[in-house]
C-alpha positions as CSV (number, residue, x, y, z in Angstrom):
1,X,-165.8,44.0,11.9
2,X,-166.8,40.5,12.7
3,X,-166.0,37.9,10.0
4,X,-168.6,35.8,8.6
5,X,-169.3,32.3,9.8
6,X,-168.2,30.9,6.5
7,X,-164.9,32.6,6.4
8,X,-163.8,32.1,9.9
9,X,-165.1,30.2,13.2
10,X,-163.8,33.1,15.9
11,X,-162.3,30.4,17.9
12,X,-159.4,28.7,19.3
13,X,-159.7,25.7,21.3
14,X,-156.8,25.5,24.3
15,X,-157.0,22.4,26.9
16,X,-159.2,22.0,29.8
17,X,-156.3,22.6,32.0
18,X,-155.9,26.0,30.2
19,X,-158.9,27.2,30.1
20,X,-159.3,30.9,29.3
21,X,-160.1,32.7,32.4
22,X,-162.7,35.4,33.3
23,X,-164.1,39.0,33.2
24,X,-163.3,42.4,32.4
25,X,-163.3,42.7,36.4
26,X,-159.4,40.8,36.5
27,X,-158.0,43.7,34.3
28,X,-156.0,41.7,31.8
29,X,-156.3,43.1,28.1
30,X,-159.0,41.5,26.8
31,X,-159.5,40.9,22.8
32,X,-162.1,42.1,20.2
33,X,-164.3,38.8,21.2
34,X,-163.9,40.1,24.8
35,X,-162.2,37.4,26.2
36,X,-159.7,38.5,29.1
37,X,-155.4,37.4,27.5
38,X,-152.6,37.8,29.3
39,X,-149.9,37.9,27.1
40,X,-152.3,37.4,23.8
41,X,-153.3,34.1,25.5
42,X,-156.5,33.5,27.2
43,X,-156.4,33.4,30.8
44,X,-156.4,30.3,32.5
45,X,-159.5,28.0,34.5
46,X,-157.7,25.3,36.2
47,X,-161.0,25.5,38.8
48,X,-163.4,24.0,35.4
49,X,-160.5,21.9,34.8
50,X,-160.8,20.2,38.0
51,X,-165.2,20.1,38.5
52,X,-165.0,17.8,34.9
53,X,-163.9,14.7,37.7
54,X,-166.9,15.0,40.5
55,X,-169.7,15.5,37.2
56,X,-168.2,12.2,35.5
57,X,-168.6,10.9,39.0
58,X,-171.9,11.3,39.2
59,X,-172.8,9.6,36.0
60,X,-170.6,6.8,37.1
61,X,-172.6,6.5,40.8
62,X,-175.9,6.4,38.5
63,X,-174.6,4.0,36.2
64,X,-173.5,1.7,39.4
65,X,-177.0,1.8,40.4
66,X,-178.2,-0.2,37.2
67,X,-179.8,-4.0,37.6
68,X,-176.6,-4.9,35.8
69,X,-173.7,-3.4,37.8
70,X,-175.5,-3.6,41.3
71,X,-173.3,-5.5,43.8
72,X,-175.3,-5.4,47.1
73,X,-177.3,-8.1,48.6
74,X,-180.4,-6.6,49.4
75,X,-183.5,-5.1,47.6
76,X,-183.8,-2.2,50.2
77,X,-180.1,-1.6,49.3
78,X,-180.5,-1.9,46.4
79,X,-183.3,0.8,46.1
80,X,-182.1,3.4,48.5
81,X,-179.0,3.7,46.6
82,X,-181.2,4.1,43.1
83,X,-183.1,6.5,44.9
84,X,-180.3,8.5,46.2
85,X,-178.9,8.4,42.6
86,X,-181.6,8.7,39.9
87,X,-180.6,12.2,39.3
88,X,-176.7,12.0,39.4
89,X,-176.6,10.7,35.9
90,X,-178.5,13.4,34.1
91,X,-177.3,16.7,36.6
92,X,-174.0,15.1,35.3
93,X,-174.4,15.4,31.8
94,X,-175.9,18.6,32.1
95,X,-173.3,20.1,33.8
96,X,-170.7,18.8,30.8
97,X,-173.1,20.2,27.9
98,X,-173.0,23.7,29.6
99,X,-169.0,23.5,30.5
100,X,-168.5,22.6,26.8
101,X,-170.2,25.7,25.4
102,X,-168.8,27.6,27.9
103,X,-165.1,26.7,27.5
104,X,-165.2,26.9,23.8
105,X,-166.5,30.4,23.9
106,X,-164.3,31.5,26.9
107,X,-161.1,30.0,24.9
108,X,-162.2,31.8,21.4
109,X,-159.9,33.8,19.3
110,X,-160.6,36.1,16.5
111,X,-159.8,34.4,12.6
112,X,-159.6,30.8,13.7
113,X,-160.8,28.9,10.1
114,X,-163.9,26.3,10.9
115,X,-161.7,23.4,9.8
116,X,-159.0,24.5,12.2
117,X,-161.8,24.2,14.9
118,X,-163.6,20.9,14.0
119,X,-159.9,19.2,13.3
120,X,-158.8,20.0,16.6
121,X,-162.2,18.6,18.5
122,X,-161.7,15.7,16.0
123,X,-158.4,14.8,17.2
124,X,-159.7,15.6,21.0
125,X,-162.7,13.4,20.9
126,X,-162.7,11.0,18.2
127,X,-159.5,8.4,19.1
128,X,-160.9,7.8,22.4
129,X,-164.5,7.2,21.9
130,X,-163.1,4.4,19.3
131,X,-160.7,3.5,21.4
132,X,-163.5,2.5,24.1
133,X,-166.1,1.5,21.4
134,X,-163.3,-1.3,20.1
135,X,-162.9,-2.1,24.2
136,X,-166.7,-2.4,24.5
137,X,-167.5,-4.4,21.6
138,X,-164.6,-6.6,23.1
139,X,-165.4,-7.2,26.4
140,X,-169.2,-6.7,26.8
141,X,-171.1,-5.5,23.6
142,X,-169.6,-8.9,21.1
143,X,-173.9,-9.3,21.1
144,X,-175.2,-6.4,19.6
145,X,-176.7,-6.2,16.6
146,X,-174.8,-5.6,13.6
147,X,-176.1,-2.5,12.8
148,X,-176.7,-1.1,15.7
149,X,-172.4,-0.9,16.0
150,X,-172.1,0.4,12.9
151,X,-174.6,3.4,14.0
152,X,-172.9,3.7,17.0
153,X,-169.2,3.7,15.2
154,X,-169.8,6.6,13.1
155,X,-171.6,8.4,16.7
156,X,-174.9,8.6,15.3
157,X,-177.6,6.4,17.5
158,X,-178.2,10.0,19.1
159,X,-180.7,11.0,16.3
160,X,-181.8,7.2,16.1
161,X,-185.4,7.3,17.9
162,X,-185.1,4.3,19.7
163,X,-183.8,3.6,23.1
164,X,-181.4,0.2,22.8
165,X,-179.9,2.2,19.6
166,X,-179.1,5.4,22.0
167,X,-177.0,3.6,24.5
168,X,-176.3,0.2,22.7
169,X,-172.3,-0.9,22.9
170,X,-170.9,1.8,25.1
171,X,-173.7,3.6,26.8
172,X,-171.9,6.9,27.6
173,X,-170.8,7.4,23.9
174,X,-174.6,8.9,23.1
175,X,-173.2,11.9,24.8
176,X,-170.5,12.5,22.7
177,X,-173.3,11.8,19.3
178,X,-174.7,14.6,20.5
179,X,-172.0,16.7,21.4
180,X,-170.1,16.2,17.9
181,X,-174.0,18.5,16.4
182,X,-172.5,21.2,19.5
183,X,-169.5,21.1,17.1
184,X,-170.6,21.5,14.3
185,X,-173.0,24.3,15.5
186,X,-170.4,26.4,17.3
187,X,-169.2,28.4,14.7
188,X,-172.5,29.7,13.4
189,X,-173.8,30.0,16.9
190,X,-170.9,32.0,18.4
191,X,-171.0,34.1,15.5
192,X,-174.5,34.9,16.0
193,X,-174.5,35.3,20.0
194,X,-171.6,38.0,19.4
195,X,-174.1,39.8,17.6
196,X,-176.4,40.1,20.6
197,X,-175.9,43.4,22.6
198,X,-174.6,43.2,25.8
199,X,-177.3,44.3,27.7
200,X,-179.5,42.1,25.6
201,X,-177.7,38.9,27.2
202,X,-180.1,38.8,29.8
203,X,-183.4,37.8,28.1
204,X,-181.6,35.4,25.8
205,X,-180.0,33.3,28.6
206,X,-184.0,33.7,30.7
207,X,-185.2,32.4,26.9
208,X,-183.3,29.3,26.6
209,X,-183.7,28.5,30.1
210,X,-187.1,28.6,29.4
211,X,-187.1,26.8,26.7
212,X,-185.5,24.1,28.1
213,X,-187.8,23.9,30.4
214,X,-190.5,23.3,28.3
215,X,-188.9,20.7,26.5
216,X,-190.2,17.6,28.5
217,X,-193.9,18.9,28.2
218,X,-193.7,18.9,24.4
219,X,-192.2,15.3,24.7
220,X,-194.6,14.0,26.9
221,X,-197.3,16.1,25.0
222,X,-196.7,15.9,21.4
223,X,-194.2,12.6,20.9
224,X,-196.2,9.1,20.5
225,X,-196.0,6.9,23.7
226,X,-194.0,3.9,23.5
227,X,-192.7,1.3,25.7
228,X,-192.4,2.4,29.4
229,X,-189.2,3.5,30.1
230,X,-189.2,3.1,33.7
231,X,-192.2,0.7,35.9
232,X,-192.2,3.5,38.2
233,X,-193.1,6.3,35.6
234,X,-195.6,4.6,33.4
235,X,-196.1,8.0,31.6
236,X,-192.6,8.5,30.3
237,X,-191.9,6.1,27.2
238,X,-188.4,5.6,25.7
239,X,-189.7,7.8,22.8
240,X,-190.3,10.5,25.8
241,X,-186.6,10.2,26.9
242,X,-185.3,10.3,23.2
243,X,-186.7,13.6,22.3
244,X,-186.1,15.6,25.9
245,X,-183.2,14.3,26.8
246,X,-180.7,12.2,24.3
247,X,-182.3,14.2,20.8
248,X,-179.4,16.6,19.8
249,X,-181.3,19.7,18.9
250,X,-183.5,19.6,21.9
251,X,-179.7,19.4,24.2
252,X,-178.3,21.9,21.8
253,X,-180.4,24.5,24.1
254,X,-177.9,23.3,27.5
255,X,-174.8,24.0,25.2
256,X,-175.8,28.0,23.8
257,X,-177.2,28.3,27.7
258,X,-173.3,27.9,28.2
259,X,-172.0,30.1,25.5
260,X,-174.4,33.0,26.7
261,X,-173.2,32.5,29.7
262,X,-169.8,32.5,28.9
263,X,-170.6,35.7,27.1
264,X,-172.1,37.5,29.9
265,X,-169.4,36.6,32.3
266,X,-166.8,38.3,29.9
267,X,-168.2,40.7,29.4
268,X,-169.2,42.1,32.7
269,X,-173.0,41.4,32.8
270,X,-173.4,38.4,35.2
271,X,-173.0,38.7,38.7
272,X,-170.9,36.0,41.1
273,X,-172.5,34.5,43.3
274,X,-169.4,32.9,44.4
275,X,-168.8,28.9,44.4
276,X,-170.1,28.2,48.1
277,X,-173.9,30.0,47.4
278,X,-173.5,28.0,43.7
279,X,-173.0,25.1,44.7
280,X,-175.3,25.2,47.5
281,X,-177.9,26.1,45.3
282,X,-176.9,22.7,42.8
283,X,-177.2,20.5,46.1
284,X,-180.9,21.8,47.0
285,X,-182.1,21.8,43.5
286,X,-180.9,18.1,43.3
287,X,-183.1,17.4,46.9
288,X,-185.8,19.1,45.0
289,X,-185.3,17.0,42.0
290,X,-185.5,13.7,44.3
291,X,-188.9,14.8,45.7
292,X,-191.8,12.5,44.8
293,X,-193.6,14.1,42.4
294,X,-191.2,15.5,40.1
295,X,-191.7,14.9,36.6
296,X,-189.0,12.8,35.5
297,X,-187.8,14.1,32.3
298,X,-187.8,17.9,33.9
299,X,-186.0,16.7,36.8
300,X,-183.7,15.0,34.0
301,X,-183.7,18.3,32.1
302,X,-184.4,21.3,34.4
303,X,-184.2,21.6,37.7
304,X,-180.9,21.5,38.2
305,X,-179.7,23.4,34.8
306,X,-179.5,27.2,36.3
307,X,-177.3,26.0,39.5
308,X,-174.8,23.6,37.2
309,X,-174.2,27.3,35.0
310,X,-173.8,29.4,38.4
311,X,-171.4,27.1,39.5
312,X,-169.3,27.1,36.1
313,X,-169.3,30.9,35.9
314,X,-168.3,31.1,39.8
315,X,-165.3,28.6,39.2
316,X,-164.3,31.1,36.3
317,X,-165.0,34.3,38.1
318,X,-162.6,32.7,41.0
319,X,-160.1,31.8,38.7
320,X,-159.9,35.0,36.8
321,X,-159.7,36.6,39.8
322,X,-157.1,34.3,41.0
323,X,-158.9,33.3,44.1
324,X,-157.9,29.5,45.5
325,X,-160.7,26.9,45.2
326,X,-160.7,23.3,45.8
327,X,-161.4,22.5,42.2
328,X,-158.0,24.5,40.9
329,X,-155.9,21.8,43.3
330,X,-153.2,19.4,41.4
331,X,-154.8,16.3,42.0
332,X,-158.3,17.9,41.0
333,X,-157.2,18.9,37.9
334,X,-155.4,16.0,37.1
335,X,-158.5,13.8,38.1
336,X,-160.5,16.7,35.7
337,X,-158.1,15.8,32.5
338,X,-158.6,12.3,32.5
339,X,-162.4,12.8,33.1
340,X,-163.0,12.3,29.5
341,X,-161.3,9.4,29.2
342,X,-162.6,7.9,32.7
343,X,-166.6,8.7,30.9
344,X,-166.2,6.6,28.4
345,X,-164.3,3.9,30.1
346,X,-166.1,3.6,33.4
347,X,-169.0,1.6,32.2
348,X,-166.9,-0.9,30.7
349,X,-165.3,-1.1,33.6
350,X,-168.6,-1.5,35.3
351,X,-170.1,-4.3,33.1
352,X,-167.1,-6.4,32.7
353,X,-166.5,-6.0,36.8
354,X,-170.1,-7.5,36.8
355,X,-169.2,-10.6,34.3
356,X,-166.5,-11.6,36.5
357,X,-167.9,-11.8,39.5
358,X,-171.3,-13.8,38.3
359,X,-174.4,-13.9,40.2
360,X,-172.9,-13.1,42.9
361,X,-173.8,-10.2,45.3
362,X,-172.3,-9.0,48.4
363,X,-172.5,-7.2,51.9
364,X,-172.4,-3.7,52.4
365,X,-168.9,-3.2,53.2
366,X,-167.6,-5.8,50.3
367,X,-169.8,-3.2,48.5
368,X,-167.9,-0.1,49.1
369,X,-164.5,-1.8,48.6
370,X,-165.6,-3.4,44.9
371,X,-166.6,0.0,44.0
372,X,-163.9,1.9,45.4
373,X,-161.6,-0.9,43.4
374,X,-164.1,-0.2,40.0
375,X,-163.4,3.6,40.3
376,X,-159.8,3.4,41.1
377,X,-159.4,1.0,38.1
378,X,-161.5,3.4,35.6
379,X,-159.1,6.3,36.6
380,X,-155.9,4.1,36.4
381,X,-156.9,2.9,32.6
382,X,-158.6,6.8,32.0
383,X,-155.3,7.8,32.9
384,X,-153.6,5.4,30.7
385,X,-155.7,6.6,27.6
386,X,-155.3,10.1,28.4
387,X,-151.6,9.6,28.5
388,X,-150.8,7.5,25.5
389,X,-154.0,8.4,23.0
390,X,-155.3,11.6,23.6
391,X,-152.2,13.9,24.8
392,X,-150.3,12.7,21.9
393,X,-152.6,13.1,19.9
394,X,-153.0,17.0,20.6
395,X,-149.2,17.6,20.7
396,X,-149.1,16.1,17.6
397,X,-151.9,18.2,16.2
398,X,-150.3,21.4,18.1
399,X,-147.1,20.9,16.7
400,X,-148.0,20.8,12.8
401,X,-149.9,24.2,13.6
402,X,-146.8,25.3,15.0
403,X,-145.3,24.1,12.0
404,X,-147.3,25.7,9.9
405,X,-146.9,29.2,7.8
406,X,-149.4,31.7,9.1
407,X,-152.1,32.8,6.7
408,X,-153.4,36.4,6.7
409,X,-156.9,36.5,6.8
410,X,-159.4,39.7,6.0
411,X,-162.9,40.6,7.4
């Protein structure tokens, strides 16, 4: 018998590194949520571990591309690039909304209490997003309005309907605003989606896909127009990008996409596709999102959704199955652990990279060297966090637990 939301969240939280791993088809002994344990402990996905570093890439190539961190001499350049990377930003984030509902499901464990689960994410998340909040509002955010900090030190300017509020001081942290309502969510959601019958998986995951989908055309359709977002899409207003793609509820739909996903894989109803046909299919969706023509916000929101949740539930299946990918490599997964940390950081790395060097733009292979120089720096100090605030952090947290007298619980 399933306990209720309010008496238990059915889940336990294990690193990235050791993420649970797949489907009934490995043959470990899987628990009552389904979730495939060897040894009582759920398998691990050292292949998810290590994609977390190429989808924080991406959003640091798109934020490169802005006015404000562009180092090339050139307006072709300068536009090609943009071009080549107006998508990367949003296919990343994407691709992290899914993985997060995924993992937490793959990783969840009958009787874990709510408090157990929300303390543990706290610990996870919160320290470093302050830690590179107090770093922004240091080195390139000492401007911004008072309140507008204050908003964006308690990780709220996600719900705040206005677009200098959603990415004021740190503009990766509206992410996390967003992610902290997944949290809170989780327990009542992946109490729910057990509920659904196997079989039934199907037309849920077809549903929110859909739904999703349909997102940018109620934004466009039913939000008020405000100021133009971008000159080149005169009919998408910050207001427009709010509600499709920064607007918690209306992302809330990428994160159960994951959990049902997660579901299905575990238990037996999804087939592999395998990580060369996924990830095939991610790079031709993101051509197809490039083409001129494509809505914005549903090349923002859509097109590459199904292909980013193929390819997370093919580097699981490979995993469980214990078959060697390039993702489950050492230095992969140790780039994927400090990915958190290297989001949040890179943009200040970006910005104050920008202050130093002035006005000044360069030629194309001075170009490639800064940048290789901003992104080796963002992983050194990424690494320093990870090292010193979060991993402490969760030892700490792990060993009170360990500490602690275990409580019986009832359904």
């Amino acid at each position: 018998m399933l306990m209720t939301a309010q008496q238990s969240i059915p889940t336990q939280l294990i690193p990235p590194s050791d993420t649970p791993s797949d489907s009934a088809s490995v043959g470990a002994a899987a628990d009552a949520t389904g979730t495939p344990r060897v040894g009582g402990v759920a398998a691990r996905l050292p292949s998810l571990t290590g994609m977390r570093f190429p989808a924080a890439l991406m959003v640091f190539l798109f934020h490169l591309s802005l006015p404000a961190h562009w180092l090339m001499a050139g307006d072709a350049n300068t536009t090609l690039f943009a071009r080549l990377v107006e998508q990367a930003g949003g296919v990343g984030v994407t691709f992290f909304f899914v993985l997060s509902g995924f993992v937490l499901t793959w990783s969840a464990r009958e009787g874990d209490p709510q408090k157990s689960f929300w303390r543990r994410r706290y610990v996870k998340i919160v320290p470093n997003y302050l830690v590179a909040w107090a770093l922004a509002m240091l080195l390139i955010a000492a401007g911004t309005a008072p309140w507008r900090s204050v908003v964006t030190f308690f990780m709220l300017q996600s719900w705040v309907p206005d677009y200098d509020t959603n990415f004021s001081v740190n503009s990766p942290g509206w992410s996390l605003s967003t992610e902290v309502f997944f949290y809170l969510c989780f327990p009542m959601l992946l109490a729910g989606i057990q509920r659904i019958a196997p079989q039934r998986l199907k037309f849920w995951i077809v549903g929110v896909i859909g739904a999703v989908c349909v997102t940018p055309w109620l934004s466009t359709t039913f939000i008020p127009a405000g100021d133009v977002y971008m000159s080149n899409e005169p009919g998408v207003s910050g207001l427009h990008l709010w509600f499709a793609y920064v607007f918690p509820p209306a992302r809330l739909l990428d994160f159960v996409l994951g959990i049902l996903v997660a579901r299905a894989v575990m238990l037996g109803r999804w087939r592999d596709i395998g990580l060369v046909w996924s990830g095939s299919l991610l790079a031709a969706s993101y051509v197809i999102a490039e083409l001129p023509g494509m809505p914005y916000l549903f090349a923002q929101r859509a097109v590459c959704l199904v292909p980013c949740a193929l390819m997370i539930a093919a580097g699981a299946q490979a995993d469980a199955s214990s078959r060697p990918t390039l993702f489950r490599r050492r230095a992969m997964v140790w780039l994927g652990e400090v990915s958190f940390a290297f989001y949040l950081l890179h943009f200040i790395v970006l910005s104050e990279a920008r202050n130093l060097l002035g006005i000044r733009l360069e030629s194309g292979p001075a170009t490639v060297a800064f940048t290789i120089a901003e992104c080796a720096g963002s992983v050194l100090i990424s690494w320093a966090m990870y090292a010193w605030v979060e991993k402490p952090l969760v030892r700490l947290l792990s060993r009170k637990r360990a500490k602690a007298p275990a409580i019986a619980t009832t359904a």
